[in-house]
C-alpha positions as CSV (number, residue, x, y, z in Angstrom):
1,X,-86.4,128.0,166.6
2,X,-88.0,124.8,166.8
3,X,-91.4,126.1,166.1
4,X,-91.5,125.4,162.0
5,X,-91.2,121.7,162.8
6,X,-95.0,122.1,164.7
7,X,-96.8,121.7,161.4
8,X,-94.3,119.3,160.0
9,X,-95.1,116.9,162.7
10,X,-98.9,117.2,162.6
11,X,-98.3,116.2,158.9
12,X,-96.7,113.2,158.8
13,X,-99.3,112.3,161.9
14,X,-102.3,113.2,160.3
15,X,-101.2,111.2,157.3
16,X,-99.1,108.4,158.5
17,X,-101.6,106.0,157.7
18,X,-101.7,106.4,154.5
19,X,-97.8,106.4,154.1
20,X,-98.2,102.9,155.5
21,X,-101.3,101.9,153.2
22,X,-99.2,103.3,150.1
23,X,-96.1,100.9,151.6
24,X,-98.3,98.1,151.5
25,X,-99.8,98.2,148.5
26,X,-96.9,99.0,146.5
27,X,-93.9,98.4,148.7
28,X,-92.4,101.4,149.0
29,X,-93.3,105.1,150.5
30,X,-94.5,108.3,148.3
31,X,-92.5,111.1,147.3
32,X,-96.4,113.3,146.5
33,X,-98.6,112.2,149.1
34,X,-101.7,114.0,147.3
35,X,-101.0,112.5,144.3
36,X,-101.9,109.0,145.7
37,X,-104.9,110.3,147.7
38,X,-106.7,111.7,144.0
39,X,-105.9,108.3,142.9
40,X,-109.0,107.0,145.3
41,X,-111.4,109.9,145.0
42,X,-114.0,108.9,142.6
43,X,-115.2,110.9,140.3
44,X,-118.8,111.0,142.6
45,X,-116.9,112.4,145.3
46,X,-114.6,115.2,143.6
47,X,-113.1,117.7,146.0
48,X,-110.8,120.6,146.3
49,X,-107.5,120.2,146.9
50,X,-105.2,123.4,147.7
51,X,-108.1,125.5,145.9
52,X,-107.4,123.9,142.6
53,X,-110.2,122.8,140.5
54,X,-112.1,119.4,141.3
55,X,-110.0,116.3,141.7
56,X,-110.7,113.0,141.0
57,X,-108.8,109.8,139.9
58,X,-109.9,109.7,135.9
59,X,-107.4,111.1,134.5
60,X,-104.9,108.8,136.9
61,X,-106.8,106.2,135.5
62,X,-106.4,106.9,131.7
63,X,-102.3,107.2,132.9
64,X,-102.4,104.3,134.5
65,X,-104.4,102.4,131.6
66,X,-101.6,103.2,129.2
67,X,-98.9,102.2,131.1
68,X,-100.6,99.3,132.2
69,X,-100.8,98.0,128.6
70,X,-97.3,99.0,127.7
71,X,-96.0,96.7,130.9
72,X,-98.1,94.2,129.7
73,X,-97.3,94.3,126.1
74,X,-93.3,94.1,127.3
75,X,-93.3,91.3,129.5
76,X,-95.4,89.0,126.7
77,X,-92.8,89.8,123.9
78,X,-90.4,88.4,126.1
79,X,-92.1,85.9,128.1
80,X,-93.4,84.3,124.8
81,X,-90.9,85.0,122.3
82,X,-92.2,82.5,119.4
83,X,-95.8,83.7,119.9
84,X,-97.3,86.0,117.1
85,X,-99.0,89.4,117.5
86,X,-102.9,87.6,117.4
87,X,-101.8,85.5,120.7
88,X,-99.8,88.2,122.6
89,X,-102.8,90.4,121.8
90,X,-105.4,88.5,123.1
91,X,-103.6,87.4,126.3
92,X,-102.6,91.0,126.8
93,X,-106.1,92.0,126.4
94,X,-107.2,88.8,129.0
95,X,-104.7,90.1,131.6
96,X,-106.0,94.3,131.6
97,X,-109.6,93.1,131.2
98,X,-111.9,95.5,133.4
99,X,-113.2,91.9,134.9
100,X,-109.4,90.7,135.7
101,X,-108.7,93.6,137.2
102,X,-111.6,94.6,139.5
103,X,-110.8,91.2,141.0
104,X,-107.7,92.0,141.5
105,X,-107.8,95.2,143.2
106,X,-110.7,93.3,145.5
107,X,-107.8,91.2,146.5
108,X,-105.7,93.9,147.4
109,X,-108.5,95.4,149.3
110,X,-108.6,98.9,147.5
111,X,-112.3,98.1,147.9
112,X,-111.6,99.9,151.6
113,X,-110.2,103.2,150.8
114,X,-111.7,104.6,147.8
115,X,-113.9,107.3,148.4
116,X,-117.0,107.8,146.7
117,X,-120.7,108.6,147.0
118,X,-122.0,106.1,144.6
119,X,-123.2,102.4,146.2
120,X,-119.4,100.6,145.1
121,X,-121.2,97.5,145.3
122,X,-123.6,98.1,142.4
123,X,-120.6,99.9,140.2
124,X,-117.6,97.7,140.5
125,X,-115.4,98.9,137.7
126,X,-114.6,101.4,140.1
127,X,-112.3,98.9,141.8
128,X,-110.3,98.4,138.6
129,X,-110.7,102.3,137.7
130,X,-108.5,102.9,141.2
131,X,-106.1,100.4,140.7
132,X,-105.7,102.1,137.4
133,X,-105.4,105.3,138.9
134,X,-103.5,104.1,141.2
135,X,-100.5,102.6,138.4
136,X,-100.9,106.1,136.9
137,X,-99.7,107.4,140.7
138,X,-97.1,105.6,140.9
139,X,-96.0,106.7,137.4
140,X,-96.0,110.1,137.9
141,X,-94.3,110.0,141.5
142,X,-91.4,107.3,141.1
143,X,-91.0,106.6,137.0
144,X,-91.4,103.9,134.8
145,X,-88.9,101.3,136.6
146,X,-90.6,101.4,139.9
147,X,-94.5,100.9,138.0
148,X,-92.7,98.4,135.7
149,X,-91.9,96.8,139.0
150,X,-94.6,97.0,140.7
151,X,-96.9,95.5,137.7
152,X,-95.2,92.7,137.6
153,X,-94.5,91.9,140.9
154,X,-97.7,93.2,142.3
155,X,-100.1,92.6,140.0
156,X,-98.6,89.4,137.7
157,X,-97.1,87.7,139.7
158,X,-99.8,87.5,142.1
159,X,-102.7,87.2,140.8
160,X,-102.2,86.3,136.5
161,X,-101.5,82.3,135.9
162,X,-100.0,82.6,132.2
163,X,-100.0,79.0,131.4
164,X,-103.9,79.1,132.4
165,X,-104.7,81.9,130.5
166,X,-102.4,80.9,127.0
167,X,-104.2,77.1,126.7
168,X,-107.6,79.1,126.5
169,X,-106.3,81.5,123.9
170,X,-109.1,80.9,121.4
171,X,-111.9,80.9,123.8
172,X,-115.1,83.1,122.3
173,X,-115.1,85.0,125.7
174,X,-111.6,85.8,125.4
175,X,-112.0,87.3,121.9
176,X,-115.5,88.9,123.0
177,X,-113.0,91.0,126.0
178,X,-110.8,91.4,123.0
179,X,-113.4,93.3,121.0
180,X,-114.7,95.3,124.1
181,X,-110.8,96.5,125.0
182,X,-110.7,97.6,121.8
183,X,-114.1,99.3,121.1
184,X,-113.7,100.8,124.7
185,X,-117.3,99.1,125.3
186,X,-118.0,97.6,128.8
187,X,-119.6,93.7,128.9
188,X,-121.8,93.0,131.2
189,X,-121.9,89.1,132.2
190,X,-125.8,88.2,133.6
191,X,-125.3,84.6,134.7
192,X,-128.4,82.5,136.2
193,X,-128.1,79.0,137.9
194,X,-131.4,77.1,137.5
195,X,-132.1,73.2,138.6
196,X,-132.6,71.0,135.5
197,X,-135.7,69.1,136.4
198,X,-134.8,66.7,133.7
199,X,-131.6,64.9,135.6
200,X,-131.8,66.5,139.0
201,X,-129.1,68.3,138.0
202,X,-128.3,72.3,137.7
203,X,-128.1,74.5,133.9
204,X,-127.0,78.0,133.6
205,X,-127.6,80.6,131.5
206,X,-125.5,83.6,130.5
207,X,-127.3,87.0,129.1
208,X,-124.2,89.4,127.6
209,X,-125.4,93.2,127.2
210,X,-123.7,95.8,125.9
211,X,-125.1,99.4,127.1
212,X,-128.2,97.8,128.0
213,X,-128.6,95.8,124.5
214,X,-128.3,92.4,124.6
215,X,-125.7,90.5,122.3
216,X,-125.7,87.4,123.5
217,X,-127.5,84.3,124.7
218,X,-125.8,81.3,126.2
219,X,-126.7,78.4,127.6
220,X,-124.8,75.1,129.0
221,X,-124.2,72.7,132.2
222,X,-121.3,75.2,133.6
223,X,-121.1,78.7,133.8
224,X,-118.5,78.6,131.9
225,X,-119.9,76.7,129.0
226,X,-122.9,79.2,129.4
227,X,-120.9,82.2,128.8
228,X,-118.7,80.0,125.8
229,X,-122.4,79.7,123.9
230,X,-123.1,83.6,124.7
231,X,-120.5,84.8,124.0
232,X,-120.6,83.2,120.6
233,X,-123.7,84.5,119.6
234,X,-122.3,87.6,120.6
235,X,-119.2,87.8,118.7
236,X,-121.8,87.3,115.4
237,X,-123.2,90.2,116.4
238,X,-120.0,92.7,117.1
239,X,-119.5,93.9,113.3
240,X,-122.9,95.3,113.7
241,X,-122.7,96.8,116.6
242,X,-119.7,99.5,116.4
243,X,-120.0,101.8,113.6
């Protein structure tokens, strides 16, 4: 009689690390335990699960993406309640910025358990792809409340300084990640430090492509500055760019 609970308890210990990593990331366990697992497969690494076709996290990710924005979107309406739509929109687009959140899952260490046969050093959206994947998850196996909750709590709270982010509303990098969002383009940031001869000081430059066409050319005395000036030049360019 006791022989059905044989394979029950090989489950749970050939998968109760993952239980645990699913606790820690989110704070509670799964309901679908596979569901999570796809949400780290890259799409490099697709495999079969229970003989159904190829699995991998993208469409987790496009989930998660959506919800993601819609969290977002909710908690500026009400965390800024005399703000207009320009201002929510741009902060909303700073906060869900591939960028933002590639450093954030880094933080959280998802960097360790995705599985993939590309070098993840040289791609590193795929950090922010899994978290994505991983919102999308958490969606589809406890419900809007718990992702709500988890958004904020794990990802806001944590890592997003909103008073930061508002006083640089009108930055040009800010609108140039606005633009990308939009456009579904990806920016890629080239940033070079070089010693300034003239006051034994340091200059850096900032090089902004878009798939391997250059927009934008910046330079200045930060990085910062650097990217400012690129991505000025780049934001003249944008109209021309996007059919």
């Amino acid at each position: 009689m006791l022989k059905h609970l044989k394979p029950v308890k090989f489950y749970f210990s050939k998968n109760k690390n993952f239980y645990k990593l699913i606790f820690q990331l989110t704070g509670f366990y799964p309901k679908n335990l596979k569901t999570f697992q796809v949400a780290f497969i890259h799409k490099s690494a697709s495999n079969q699960i229970n003989n159904s076709k190829n699995s991998n996290n993208e469409r987790l990710e496009f989930l998660g993406d959506a919800i993601l924005a819609a969290v977002v979107a909710d908690f500026l309406f009400s965390y800024f309640p005399c703000k207009k739509e320009g201002f929510l929109t741009k902060l909303r687009a700073r906060i869900v910025s591939r960028e933002q959140l590639n450093e954030i899952a880094l933080k959280m260490g998802l960097q360790y358990h995705i599985v993939s046969q590309n070098k993840i050093n040289s791609t590193k959206n795929i950090y922010g792809n899994a978290l994505e994947a991983l919102i999308g998850a958490i969606y589809i196996d406890k419900g809007y409340k718990k992702t709500k909750k988890f958004i904020l709590n794990k990802i806001i709270a944590h890592n997003i300084d909103l008073n930061e982010l508002s006083r640089t509303d009108s930055d040009y990098k800010s609108q140039l990640i606005e633009w990308a969002q939009k456009n579904k383009v990806e920016i890629i940031f080239d940033d070079q430090e070089y010693e300034n001869n003239e006051n034994n000081g340091l200059y850096f430059t900032s090089i902004i492509s878009v798939d391997k066409n250059i927009l934008g050319k910046g330079k200045g005395l930060s990085k910062k500055e650097a990217q400012q000036n690129a991505s000025k030049e780049a934001l003249s360019k944008t109209e021309d760019f996007i059919d």
